[in-house]
N, CA, C and O atoms as a GROMACS GRO file, in nm:
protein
  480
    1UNK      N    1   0.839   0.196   1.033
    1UNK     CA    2   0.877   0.302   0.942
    1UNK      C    3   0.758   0.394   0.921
    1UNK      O    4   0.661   0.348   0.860
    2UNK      N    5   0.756   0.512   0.965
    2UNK     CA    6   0.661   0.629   0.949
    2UNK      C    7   0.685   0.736   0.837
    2UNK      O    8   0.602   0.816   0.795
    3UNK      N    9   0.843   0.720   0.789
    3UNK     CA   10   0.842   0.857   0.689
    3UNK      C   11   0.722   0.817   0.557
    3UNK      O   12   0.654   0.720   0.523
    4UNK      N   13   0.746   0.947   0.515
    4UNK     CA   14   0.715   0.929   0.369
    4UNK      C   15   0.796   0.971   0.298
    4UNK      O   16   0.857   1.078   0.309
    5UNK      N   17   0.810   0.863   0.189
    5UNK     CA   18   0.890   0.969   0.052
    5UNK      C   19   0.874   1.025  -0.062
    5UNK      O   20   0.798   0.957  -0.131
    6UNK      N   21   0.905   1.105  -0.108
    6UNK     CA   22   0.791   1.213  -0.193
    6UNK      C   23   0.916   1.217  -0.309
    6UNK      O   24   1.033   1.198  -0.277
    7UNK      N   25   0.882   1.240  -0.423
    7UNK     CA   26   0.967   1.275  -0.547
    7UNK      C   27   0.847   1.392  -0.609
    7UNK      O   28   0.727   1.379  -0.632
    8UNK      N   29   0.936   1.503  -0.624
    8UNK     CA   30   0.864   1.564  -0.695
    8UNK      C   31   0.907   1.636  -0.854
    8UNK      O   32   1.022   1.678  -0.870
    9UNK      N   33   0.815   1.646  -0.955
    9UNK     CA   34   0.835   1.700  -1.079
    9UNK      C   35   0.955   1.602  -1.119
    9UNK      O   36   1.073   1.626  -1.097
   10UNK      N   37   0.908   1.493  -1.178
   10UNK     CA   38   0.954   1.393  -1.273
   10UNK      C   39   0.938   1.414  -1.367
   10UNK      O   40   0.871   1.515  -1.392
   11UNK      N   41   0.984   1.344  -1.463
   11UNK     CA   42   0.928   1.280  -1.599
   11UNK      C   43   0.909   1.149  -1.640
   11UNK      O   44   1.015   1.106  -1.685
   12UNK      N   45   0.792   1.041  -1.645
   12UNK     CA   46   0.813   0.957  -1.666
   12UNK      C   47   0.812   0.916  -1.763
   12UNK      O   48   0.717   0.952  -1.832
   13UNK      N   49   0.898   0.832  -1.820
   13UNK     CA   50   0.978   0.807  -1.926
   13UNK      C   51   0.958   0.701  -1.997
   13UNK      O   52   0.977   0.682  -2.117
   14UNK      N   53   0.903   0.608  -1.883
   14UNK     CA   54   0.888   0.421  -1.913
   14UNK      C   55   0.868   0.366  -1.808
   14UNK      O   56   0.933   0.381  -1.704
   15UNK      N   57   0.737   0.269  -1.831
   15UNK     CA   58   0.688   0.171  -1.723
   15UNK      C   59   0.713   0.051  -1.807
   15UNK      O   60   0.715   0.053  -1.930
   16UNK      N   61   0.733  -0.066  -1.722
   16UNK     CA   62   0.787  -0.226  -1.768
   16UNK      C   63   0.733  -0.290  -1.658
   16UNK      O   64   0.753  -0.260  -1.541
   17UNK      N   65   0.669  -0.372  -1.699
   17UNK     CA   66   0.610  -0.514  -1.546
   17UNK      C   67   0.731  -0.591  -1.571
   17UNK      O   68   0.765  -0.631  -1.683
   18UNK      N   69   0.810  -0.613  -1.439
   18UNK     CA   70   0.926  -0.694  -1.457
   18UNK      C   71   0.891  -0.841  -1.343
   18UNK      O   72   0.778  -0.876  -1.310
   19UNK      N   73   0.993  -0.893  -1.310
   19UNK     CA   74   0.965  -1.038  -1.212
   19UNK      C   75   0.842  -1.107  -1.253
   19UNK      O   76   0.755  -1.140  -1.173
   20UNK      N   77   0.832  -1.137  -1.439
   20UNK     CA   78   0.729  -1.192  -1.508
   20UNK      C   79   0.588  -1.148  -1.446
   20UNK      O   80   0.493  -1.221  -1.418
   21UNK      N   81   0.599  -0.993  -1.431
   21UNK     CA   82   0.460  -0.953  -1.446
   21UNK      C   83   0.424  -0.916  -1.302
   21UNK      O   84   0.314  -0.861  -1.293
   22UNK      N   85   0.496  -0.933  -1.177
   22UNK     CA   86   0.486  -0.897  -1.062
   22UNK      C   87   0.541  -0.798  -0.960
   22UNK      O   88   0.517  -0.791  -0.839
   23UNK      N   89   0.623  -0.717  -1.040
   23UNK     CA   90   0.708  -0.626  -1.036
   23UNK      C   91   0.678  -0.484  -1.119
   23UNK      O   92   0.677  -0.505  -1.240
   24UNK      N   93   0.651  -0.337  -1.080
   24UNK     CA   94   0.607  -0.258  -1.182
   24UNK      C   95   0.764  -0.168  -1.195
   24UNK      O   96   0.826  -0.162  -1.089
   25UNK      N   97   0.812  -0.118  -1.285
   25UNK     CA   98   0.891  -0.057  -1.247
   25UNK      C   99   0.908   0.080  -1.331
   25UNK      O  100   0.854   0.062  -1.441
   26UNK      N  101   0.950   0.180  -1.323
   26UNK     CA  102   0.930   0.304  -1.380
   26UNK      C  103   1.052   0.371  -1.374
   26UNK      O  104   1.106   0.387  -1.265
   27UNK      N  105   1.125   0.432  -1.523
   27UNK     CA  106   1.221   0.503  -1.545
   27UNK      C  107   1.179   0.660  -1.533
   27UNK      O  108   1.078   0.699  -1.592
   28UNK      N  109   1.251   0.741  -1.462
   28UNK     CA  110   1.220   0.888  -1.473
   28UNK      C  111   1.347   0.961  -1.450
   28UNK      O  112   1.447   0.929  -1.385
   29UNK      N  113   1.319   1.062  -1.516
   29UNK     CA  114   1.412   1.173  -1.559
   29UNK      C  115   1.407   1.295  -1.478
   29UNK      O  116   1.304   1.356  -1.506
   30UNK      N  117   1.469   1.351  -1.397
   30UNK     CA  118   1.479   1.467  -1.309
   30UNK      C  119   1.413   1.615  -1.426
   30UNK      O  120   1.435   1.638  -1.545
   31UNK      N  121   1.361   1.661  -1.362
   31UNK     CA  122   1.297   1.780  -1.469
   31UNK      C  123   1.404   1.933  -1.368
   31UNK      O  124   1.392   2.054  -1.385
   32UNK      N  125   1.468   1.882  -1.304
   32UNK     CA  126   1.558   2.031  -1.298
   32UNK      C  127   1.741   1.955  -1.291
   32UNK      O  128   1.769   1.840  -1.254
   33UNK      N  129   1.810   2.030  -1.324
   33UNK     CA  130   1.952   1.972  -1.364
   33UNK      C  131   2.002   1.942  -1.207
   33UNK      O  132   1.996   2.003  -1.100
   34UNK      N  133   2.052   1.825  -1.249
   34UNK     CA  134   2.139   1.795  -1.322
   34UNK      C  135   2.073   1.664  -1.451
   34UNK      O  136   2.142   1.584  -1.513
   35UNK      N  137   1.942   1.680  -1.457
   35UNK     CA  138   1.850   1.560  -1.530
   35UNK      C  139   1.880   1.441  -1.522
   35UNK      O  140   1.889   1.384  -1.631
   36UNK      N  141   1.904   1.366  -1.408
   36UNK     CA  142   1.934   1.218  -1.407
   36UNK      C  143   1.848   1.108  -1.444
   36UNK      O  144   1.750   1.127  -1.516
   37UNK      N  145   1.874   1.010  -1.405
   37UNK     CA  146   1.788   0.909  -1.471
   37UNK      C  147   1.781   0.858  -1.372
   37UNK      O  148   1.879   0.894  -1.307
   38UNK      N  149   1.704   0.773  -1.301
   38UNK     CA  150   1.679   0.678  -1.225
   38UNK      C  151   1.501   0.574  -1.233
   38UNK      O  152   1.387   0.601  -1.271
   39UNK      N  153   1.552   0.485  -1.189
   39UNK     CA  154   1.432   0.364  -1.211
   39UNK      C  155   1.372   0.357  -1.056
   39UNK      O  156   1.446   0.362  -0.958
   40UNK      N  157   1.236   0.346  -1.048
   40UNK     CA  158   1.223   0.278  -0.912
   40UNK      C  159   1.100   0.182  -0.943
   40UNK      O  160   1.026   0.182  -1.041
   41UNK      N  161   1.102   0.104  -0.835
   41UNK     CA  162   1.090  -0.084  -0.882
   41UNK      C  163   0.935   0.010  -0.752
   41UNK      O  164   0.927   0.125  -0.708
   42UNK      N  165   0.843  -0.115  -0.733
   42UNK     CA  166   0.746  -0.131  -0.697
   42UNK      C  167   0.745  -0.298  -0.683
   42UNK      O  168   0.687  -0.358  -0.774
   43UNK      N  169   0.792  -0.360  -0.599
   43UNK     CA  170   0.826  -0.514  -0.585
   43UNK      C  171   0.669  -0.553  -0.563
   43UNK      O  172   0.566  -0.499  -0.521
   44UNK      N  173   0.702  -0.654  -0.605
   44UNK     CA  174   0.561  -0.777  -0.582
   44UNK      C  175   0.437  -0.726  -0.616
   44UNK      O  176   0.351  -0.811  -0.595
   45UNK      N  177   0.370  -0.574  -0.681
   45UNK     CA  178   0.296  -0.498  -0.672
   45UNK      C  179   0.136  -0.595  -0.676
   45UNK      O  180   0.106  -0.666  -0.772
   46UNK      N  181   0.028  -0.576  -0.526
   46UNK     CA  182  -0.073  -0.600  -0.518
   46UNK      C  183  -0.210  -0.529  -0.639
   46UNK      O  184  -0.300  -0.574  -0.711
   47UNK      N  185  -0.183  -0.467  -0.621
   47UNK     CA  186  -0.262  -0.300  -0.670
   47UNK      C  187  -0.220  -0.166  -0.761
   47UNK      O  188  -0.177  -0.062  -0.711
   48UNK      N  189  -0.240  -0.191  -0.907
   48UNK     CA  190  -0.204  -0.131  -0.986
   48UNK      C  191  -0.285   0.004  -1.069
   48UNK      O  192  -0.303  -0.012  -1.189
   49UNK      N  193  -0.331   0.130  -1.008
   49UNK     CA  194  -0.471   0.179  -1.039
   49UNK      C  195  -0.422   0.321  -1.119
   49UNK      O  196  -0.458   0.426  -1.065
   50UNK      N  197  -0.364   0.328  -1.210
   50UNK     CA  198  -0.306   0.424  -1.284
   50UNK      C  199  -0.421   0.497  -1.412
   50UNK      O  200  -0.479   0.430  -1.498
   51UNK      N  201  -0.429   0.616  -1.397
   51UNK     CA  202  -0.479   0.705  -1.493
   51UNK      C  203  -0.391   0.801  -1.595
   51UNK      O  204  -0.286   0.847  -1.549
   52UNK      N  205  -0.417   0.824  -1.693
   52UNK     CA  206  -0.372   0.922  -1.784
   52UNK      C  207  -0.434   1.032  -1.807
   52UNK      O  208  -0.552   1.018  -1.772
   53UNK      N  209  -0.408   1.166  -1.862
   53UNK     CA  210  -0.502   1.232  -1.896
   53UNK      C  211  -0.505   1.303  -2.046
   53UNK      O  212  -0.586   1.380  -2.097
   54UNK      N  213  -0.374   1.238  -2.097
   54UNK     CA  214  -0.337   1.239  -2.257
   54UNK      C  215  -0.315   1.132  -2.311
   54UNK      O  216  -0.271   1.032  -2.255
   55UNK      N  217  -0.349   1.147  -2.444
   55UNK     CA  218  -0.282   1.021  -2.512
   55UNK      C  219  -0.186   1.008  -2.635
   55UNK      O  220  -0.192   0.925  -2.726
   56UNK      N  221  -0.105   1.103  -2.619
   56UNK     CA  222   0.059   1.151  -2.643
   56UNK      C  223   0.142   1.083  -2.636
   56UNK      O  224   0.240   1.098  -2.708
   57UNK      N  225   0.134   0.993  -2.554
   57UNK     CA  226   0.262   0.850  -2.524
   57UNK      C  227   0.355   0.990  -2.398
   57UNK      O  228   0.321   1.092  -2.339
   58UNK      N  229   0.488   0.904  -2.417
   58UNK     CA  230   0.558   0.964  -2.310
   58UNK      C  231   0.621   1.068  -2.394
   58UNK      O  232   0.615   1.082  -2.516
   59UNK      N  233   0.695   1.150  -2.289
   59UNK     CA  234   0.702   1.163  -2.097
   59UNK      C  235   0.597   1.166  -2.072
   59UNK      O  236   0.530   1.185  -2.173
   60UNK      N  237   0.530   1.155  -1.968
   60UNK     CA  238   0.402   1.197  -1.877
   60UNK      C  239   0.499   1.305  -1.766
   60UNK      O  240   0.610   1.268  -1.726
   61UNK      N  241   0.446   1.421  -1.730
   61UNK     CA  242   0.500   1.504  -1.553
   61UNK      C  243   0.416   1.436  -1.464
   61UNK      O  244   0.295   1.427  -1.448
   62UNK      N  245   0.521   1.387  -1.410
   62UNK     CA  246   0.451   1.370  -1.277
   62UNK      C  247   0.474   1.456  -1.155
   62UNK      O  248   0.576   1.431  -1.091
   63UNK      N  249   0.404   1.546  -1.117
   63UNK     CA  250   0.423   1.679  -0.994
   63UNK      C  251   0.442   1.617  -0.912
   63UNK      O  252   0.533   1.679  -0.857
   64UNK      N  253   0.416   1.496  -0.827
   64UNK     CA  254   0.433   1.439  -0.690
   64UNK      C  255   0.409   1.307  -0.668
   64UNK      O  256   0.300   1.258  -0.695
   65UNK      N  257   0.509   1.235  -0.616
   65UNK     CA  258   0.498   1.084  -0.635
   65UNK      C  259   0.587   1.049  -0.457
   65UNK      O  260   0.701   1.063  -0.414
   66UNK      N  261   0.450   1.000  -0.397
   66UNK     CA  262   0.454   1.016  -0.251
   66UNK      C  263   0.460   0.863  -0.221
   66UNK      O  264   0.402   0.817  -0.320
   67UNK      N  265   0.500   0.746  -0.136
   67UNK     CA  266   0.512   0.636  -0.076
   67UNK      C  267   0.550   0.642   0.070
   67UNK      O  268   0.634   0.720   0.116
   68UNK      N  269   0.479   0.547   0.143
   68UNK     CA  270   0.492   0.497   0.296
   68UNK      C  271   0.446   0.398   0.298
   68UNK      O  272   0.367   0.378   0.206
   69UNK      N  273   0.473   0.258   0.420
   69UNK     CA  274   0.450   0.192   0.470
   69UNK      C  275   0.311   0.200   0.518
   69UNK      O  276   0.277   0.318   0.536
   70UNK      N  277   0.261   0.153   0.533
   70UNK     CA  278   0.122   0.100   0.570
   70UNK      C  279   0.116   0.044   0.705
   70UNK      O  280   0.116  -0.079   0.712
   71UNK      N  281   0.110   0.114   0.814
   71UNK     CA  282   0.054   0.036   0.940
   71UNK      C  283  -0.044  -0.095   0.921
   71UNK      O  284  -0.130  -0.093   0.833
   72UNK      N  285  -0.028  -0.206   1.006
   72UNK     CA  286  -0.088  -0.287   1.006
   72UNK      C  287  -0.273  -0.240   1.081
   72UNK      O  288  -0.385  -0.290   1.070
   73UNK      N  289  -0.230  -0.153   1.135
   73UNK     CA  290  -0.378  -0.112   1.177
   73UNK      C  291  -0.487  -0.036   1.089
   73UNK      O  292  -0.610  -0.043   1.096
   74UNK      N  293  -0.395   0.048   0.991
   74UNK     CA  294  -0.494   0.102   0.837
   74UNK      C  295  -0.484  -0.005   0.726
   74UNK      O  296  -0.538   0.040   0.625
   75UNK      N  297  -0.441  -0.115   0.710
   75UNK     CA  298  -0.407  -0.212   0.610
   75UNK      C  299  -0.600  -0.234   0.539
   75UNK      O  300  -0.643  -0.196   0.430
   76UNK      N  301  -0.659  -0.290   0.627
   76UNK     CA  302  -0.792  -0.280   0.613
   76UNK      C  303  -0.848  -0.143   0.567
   76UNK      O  304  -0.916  -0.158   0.465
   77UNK      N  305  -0.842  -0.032   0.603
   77UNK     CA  306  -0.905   0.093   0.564
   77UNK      C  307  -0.824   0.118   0.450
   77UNK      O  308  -0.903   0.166   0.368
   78UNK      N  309  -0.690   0.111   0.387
   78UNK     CA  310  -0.675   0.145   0.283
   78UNK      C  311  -0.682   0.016   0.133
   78UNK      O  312  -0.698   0.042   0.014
   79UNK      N  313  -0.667  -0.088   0.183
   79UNK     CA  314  -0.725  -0.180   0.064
   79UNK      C  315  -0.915  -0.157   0.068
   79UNK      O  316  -0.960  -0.235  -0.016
   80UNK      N  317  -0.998  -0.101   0.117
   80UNK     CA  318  -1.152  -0.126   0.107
   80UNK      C  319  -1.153   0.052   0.038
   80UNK      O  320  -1.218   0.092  -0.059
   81UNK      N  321  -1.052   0.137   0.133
   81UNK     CA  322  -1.037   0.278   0.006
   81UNK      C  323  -0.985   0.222  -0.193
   81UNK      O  324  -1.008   0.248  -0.312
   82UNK      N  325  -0.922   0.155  -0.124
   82UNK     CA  326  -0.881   0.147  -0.344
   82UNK      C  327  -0.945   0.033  -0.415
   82UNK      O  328  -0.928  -0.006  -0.530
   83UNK      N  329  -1.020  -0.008  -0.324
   83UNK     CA  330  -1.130  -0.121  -0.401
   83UNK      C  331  -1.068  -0.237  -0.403
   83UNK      O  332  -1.113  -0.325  -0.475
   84UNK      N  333  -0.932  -0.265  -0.309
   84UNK     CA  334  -0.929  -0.387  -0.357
   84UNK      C  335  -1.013  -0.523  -0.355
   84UNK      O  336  -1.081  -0.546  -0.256
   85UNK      N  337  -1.009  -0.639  -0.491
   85UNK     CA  338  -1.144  -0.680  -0.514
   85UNK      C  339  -1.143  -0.827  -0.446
   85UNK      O  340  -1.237  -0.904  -0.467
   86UNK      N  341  -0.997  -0.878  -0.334
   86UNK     CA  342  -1.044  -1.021  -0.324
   86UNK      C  343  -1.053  -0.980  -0.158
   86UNK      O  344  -0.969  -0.929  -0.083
   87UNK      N  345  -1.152  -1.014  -0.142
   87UNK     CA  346  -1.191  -1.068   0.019
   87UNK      C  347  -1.188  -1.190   0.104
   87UNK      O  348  -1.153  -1.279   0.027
   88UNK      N  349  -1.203  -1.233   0.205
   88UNK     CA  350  -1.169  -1.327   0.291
   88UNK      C  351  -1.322  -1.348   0.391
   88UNK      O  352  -1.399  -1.256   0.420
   89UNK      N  353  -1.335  -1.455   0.420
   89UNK     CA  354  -1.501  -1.524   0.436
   89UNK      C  355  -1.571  -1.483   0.518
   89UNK      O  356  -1.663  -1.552   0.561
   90UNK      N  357  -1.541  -1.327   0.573
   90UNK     CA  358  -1.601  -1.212   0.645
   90UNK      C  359  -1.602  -1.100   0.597
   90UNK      O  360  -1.644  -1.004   0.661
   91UNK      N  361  -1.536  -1.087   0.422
   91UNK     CA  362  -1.590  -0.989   0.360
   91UNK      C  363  -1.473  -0.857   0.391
   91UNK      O  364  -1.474  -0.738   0.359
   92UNK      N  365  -1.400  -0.918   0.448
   92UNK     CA  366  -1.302  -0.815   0.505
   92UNK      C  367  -1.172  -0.804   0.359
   92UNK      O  368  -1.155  -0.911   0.299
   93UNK      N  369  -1.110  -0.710   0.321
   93UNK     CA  370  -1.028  -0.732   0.197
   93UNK      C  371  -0.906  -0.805   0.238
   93UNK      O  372  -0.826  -0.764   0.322
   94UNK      N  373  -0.896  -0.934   0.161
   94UNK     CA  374  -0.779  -1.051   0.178
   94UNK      C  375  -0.626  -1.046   0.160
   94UNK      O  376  -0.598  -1.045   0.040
   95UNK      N  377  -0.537  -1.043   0.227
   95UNK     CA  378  -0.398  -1.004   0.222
   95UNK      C  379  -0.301  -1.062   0.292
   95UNK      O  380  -0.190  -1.015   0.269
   96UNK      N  381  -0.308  -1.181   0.398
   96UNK     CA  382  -0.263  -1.227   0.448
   96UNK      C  383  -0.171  -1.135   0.548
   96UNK      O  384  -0.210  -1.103   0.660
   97UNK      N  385  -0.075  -1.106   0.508
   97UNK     CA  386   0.008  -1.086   0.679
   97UNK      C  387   0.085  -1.006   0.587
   97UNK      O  388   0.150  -0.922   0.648
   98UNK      N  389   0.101  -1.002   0.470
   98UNK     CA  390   0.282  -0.895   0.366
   98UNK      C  391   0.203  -0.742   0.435
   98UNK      O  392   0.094  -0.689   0.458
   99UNK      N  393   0.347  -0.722   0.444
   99UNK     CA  394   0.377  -0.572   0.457
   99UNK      C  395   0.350  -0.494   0.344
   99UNK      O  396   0.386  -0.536   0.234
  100UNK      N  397   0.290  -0.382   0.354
  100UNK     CA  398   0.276  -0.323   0.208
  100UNK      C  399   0.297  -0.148   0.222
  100UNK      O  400   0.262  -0.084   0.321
  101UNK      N  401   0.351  -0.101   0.120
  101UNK     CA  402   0.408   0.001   0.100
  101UNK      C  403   0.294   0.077   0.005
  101UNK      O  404   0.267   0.013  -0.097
  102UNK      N  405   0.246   0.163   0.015
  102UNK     CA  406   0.129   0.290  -0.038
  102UNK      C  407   0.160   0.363  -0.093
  102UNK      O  408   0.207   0.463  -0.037
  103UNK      N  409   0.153   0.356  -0.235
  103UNK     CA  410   0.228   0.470  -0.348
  103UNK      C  411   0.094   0.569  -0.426
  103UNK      O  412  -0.008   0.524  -0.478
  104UNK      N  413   0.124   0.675  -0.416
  104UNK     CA  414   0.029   0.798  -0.461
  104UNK      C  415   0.114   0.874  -0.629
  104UNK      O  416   0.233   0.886  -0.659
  105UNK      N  417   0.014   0.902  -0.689
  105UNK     CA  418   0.079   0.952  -0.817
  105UNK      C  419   0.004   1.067  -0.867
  105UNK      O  420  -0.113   1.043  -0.894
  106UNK      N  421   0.066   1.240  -0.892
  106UNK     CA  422  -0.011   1.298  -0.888
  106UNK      C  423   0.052   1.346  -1.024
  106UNK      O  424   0.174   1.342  -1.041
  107UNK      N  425  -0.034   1.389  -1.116
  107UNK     CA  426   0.026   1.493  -1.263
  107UNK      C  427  -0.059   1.441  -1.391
  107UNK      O  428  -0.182   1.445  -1.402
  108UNK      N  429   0.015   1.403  -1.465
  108UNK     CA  430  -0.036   1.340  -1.604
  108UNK      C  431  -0.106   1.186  -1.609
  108UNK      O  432  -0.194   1.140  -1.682
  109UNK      N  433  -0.021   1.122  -1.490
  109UNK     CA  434   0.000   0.975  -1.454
  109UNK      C  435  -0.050   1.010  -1.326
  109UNK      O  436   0.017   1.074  -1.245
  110UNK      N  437  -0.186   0.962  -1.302
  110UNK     CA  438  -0.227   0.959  -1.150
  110UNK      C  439  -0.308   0.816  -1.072
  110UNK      O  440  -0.399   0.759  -1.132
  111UNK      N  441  -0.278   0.785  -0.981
  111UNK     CA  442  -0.339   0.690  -0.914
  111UNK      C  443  -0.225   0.645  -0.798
  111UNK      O  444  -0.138   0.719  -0.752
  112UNK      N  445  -0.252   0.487  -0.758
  112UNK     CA  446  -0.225   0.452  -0.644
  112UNK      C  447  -0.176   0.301  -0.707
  112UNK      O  448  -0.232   0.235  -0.794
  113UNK      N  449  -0.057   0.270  -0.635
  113UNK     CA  450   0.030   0.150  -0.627
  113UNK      C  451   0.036   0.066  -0.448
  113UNK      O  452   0.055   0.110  -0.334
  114UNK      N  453   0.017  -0.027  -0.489
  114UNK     CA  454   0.024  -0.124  -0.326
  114UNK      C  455   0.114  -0.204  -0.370
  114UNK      O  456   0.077  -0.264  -0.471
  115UNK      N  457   0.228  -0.232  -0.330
  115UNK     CA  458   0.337  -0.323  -0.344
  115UNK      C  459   0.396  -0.364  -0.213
  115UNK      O  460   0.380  -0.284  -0.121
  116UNK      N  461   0.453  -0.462  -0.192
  116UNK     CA  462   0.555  -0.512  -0.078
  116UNK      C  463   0.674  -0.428  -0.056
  116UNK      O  464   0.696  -0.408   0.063
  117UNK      N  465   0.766  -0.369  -0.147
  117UNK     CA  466   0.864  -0.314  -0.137
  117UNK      C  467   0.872  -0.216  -0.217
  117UNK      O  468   0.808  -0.231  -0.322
  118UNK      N  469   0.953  -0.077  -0.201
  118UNK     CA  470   0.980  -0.021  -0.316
  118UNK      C  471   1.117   0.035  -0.353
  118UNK      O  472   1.166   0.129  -0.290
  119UNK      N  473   1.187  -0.032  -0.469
  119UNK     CA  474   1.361  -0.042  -0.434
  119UNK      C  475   1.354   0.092  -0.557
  119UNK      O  476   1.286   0.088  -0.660
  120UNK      N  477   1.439   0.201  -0.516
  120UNK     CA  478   1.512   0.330  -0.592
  120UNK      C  479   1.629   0.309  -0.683
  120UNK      O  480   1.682   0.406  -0.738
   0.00000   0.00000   0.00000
């Protein structure tokens, strides 16, 4: 899988850690009509690196909220880009073999999500 998928000009509404804490999941609101609602899940999430830049509570805008799959050949270059902190006994960042999906967050709410799956 090579696409990417991009949501743009949200509102987010509500974040909840679900699957007792291993699961991130986020309610958002369409910011042009027909204003729907929809949730999207972040399954099993590795890597949770979220910023604010108010402290207003919600909505937060989010302008652009981008996800793809992760080649097994950048898996290494993008866990040592987001710091992830557990390594393996060559110092290399530790992850075993899961597939992981690369989530970008750009607006009020910015950073980066690493999860296994991401269900809409």
């Amino acid at each position: 899988m090579t696409d990417t998928f991009r949501i743009d000009i949200v509102n987010l509404v509500g974040i909840e850690y679900t699957d007792n804490g291993k699961s991130l999941r986020f309610e958002l609101i369409d910011s042009t009509p027909p204003y729907g609602t929809r949730f999207i899940t972040f399954r099993n999430a590795y890597l949770v690196a979220l910023c604010r830049d108010r402290d207003d509570g919600f909505p937060f805008v989010i302008c652009e909220m981008t996800w793809k799959q992760v080649p097994p050949i950048e898996k290494r270059d993008i866990l040592t880009k987001l710091r992830y902190p557990f390594f393996d006994e060559a110092g290399d960042p530790h992850l075993c073999d899961t597939a992981l999906i690369a989530a970008h967050l750009e607006g009020q709410v910015t950073g980066d999500i690493l999860a296994e799956r991401v269900d809409c």
